[in-house]
C-alpha positions in Angstrom: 0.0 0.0 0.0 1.4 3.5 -0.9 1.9 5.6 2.2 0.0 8.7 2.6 1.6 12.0 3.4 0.1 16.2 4.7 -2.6 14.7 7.6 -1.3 17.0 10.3 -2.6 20.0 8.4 -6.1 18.1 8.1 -5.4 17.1 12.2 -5.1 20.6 12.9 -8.1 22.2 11.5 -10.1 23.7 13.8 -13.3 21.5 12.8 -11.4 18.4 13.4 -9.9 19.8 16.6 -13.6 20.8 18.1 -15.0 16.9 16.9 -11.9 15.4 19.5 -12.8 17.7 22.3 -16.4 16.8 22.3 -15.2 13.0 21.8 -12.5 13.5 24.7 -15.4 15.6 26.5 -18.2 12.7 26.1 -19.1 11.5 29.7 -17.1 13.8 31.7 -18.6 17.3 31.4 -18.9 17.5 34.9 -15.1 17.5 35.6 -13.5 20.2 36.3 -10.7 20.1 33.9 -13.1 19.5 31.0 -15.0 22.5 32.1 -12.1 25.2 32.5 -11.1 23.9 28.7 -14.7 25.0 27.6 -14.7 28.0 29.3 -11.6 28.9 26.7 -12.5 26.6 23.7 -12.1 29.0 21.1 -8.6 29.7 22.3 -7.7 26.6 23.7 -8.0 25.1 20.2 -6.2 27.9 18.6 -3.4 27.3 20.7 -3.2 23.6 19.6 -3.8 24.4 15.9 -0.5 26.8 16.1 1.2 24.4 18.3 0.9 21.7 15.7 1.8 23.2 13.1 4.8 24.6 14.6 6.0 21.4 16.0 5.3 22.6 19.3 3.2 20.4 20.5 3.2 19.0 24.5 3.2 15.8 25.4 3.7 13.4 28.0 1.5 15.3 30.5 0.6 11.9 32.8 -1.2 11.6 35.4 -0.7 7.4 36.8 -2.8 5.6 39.0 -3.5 1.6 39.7 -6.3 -0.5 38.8 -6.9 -4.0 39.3 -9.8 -5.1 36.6 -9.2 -8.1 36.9 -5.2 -7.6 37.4 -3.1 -4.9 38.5 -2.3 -3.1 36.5 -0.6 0.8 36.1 -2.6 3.4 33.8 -1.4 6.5 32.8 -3.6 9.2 32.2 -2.7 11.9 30.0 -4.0 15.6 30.8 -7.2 16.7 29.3 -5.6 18.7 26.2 -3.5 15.6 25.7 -6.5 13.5 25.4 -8.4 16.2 22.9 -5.0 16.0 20.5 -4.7 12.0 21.1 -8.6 12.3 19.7 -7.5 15.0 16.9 -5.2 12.5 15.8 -6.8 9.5 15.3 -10.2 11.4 13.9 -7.5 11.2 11.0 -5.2 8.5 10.9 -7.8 5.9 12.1 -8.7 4.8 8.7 -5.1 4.4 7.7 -4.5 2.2 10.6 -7.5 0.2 9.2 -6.5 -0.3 5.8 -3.7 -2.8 7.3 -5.9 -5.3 9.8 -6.7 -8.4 8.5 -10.9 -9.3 9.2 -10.3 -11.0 12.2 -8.3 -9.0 14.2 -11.1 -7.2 16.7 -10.2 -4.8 19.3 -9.9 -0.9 18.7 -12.3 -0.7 15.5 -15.9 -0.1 14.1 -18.1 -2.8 14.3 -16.0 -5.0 16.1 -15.0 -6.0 19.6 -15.2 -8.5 22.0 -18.2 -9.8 21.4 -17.8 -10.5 17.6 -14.0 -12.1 18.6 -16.1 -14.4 20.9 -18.3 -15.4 17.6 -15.2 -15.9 15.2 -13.9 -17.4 17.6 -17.0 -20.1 18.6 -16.7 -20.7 14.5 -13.0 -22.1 14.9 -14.1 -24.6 17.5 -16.7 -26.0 15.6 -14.5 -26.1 12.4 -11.2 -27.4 13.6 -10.2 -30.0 16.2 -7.1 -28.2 18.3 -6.9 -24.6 19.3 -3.8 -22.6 21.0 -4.5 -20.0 22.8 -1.8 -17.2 23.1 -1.3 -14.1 25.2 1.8 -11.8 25.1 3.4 -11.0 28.4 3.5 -7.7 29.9 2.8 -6.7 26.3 1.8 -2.4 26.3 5.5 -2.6 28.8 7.2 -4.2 25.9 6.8 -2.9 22.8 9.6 -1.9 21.3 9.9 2.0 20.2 12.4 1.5 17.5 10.3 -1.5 15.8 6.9 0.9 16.3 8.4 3.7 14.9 10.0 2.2 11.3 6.0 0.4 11.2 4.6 3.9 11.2 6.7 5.0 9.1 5.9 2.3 6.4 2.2 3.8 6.8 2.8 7.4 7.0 5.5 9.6 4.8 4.4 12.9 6.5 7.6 14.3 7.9 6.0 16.6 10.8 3.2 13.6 11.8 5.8 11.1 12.2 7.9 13.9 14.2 4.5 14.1 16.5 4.3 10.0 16.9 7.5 9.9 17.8 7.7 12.4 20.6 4.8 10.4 22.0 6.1 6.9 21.8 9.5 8.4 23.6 8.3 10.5 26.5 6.9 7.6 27.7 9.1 4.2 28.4 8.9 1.3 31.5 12.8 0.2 30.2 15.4 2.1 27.5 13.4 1.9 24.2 10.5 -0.5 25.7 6.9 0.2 26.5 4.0 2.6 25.7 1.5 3.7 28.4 -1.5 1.5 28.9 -5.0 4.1 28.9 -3.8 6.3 26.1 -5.9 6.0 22.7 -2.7 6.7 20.5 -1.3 3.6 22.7 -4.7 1.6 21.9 -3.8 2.3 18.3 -0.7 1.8 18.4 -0.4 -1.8 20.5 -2.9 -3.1 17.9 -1.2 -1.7 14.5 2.6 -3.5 16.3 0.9 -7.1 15.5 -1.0 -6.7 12.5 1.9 -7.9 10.4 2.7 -11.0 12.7 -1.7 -11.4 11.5 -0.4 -11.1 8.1 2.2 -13.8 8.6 -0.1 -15.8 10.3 -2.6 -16.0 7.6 -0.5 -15.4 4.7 2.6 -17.3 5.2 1.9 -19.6 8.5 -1.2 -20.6 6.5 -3.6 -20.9 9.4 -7.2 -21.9 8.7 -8.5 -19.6 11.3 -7.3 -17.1 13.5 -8.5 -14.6 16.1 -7.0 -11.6 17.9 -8.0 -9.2 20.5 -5.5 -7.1 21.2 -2.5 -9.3 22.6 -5.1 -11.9 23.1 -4.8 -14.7 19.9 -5.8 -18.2 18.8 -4.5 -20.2 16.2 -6.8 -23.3 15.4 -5.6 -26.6 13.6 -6.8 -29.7 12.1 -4.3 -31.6 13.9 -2.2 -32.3 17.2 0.9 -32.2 14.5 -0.2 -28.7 12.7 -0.7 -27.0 16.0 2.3 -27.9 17.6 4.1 -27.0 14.6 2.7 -23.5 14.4 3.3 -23.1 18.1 6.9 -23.6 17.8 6.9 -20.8 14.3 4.6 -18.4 16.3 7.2 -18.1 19.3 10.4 -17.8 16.7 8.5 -14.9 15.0 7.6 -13.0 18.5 11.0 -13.4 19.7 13.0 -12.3 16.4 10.3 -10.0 14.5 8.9 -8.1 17.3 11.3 -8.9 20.4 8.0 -9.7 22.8 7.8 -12.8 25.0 4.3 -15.0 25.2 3.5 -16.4 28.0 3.2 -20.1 28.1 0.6 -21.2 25.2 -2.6 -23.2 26.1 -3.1 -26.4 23.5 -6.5 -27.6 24.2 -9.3 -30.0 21.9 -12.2 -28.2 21.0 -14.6 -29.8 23.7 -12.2 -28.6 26.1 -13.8 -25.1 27.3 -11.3 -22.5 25.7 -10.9 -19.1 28.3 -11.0 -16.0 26.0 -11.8 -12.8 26.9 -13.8 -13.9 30.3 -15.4 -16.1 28.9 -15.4 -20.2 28.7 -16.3 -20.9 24.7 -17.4 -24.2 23.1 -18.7 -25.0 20.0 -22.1 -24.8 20.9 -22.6 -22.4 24.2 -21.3 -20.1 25.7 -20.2 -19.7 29.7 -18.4 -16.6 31.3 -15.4 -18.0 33.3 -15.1 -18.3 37.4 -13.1 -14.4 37.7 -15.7 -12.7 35.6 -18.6 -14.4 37.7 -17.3 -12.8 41.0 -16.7 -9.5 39.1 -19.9 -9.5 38.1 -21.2 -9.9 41.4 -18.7 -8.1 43.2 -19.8 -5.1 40.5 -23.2 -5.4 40.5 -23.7 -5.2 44.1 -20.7 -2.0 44.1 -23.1 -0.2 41.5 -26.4 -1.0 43.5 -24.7 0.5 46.8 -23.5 3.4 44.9 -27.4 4.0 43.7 -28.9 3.6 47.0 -26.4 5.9 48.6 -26.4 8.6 46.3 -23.0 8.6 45.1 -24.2 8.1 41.6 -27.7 9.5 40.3 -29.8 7.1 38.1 -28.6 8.2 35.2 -24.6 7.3 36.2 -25.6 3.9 37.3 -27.6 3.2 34.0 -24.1 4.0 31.9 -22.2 1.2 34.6 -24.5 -1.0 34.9 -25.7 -1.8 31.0 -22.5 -3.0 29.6 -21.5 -5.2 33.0 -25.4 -6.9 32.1 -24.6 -6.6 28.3 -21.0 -8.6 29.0 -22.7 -11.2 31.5 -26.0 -11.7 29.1 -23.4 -13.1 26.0 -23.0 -15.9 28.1 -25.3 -18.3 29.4 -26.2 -16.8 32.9 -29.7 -16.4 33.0 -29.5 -18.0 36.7 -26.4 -15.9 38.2 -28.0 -12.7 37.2 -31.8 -13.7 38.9 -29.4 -14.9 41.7 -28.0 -11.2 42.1 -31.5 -9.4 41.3 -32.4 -11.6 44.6 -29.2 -10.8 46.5 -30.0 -6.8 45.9 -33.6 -7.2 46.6 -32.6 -8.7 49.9 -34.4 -12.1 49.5 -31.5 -14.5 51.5 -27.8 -15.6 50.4 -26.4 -17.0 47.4 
């Protein structure tokens, strides 16, 4: 594919700019940050038109905190302007990132996500006999900057956006040259774009009959014991020399087996959600409820938690947990 060029000029039009602060803004009005930018839009955008197109631009503004959903892990939050220019950016470069993801690569696009990785991946159970599950280790603390920055560059020729890239990619590292912070949507972008062409390889040269990634989250399905144990031992070689990232170890299971993606448990013909996301879903549910009762969140707050936790549970077959938890919060006895 030919490499496009001149998108920080469309990035910083003052159009695009106002589209990424209402995007950044979405949800968070309230805030105090988000309502001393409004106060100034007019000139806060300004400034970051003329800052980008001067090569000015700030970055690296984090804020970092701890989360543990479902492990622990360290996010770093960049400062509100950050995140209206992380928004400004991708408003842009999104498609182009697009262009090079194979179809079933899922997380950080349109019309896909978890819940249609779940489907492709229900479809490789029922059409092949073995399935290795993969999952890279540490893998946002990893990536290497030097390898991220020449696959930009094979998408983008534009001097001054590449410029902008790179000053985000090294004002953040967790090592010399390593890592990119987890809870930025340039990083999101990023993490996924740094595998597509191990995808590529995958279904182009390794040949696999299916495939399915989420993230840093894949699973390579085989006809055989033979094939998959092959492509196990190609896989690792290409992480370790193409992209210097380590997997953890692999999980080789038989399609009846009950394969763990994504919280879930998946066979070929139902679907469960696995033992941690049970007792988050509990544990969340009954957080949220005590949070409504109390006051701490108004009706409409709880509404915009507790519809995607029911939307997550409800893919699976849990018809019984979630009666089980309408009881618990109703106060009719123990579980």
């Amino acid at each position: 594919m030919k490499r496009v060029g001149y998108l920080l000029d469309q990035i910083a039009e003052i159009d695009n700019l106002q589209l990424a602060f209402y995007k950044a803004a979405r949800g968070k009005r309230d805030k105090n940050v988000v309502q001393l930018f409004q106060e100034q839009l007019e000139d806060n955008l300004c400034k970051m038109r003329t800052e980008l197109l001067l090569g000015r631009t700030s970055v690296g503004n984090y804020t970092y905190f701890k989360i543990f959903d479902p492990k622990l892990r360290t996010i770093c939050a960049a400062s509100f302007p950050e995140r209206v220019l992380h928004h400004a950016i991708m408003n842009v470069c999104a498609p182009y990132f697009e262009r090079h993801l194979i179809e079933t690569t899922y997380a950080t696009r349109k019309n896909k996500g978890i819940y249609q990785a779940i489907d492709r991946a229900r479809v490789g159970l029922k059409n092949y006999s073995y399935v290795a599950k993969f999952d890279v280790r540490h893998y946002f603390e990893t990536i290497d900057h030097n390898i991220l920055k020449s696959k930009l560059a094979r998408i983008f020729k534009d001097a001054k956006l590449l410029t902008l890239f790179y000053q985000i990619i090294d004002n953040y590292s967790t090592q010399t040259g390593k890592g990119i912070p987890i809870g930025n949507l340039t990083s999101q972008f990023f993490a996924n774009h740094y595998l597509s062409s191990f995808d590529h390889w995958c279904k182009e040269q390794l040949k696999a009959g299916e495939y399915v990634r989420y993230m840093d989250d894949f699973l390579y399905f085989a006809d055989s014991l033979e094939d998959l144990e092959r492509g196990i031992v190609l896989i690792n070689q290409y992480m370790k020399n193409e992209l210097v990232i380590k997997l953890k170890p692999v999980i080789k299971l038989k399609r009846d087996d009950g394969l763990p993606f994504l919280g879930y448990k998946l066979y070929p013909n139902k679907i469960l959600l696995a033992r941690r996301s049970k007792d988050r879903y509990i544990s969340k549910s009954l957080f949220y409820e005590e949070n409504r009762i109390k006051g701490r969140w108004s009706e409409l707050e709880y509404q915009n938690h507790i519809t995607p936790l029911i939307a997550f549970a409800s893919k699976a077959y849990t018809k019984g947990l979630r009666k089980s938890v309408i009881y618990k919060i109703n106060g009719y006895g123990d579980w």
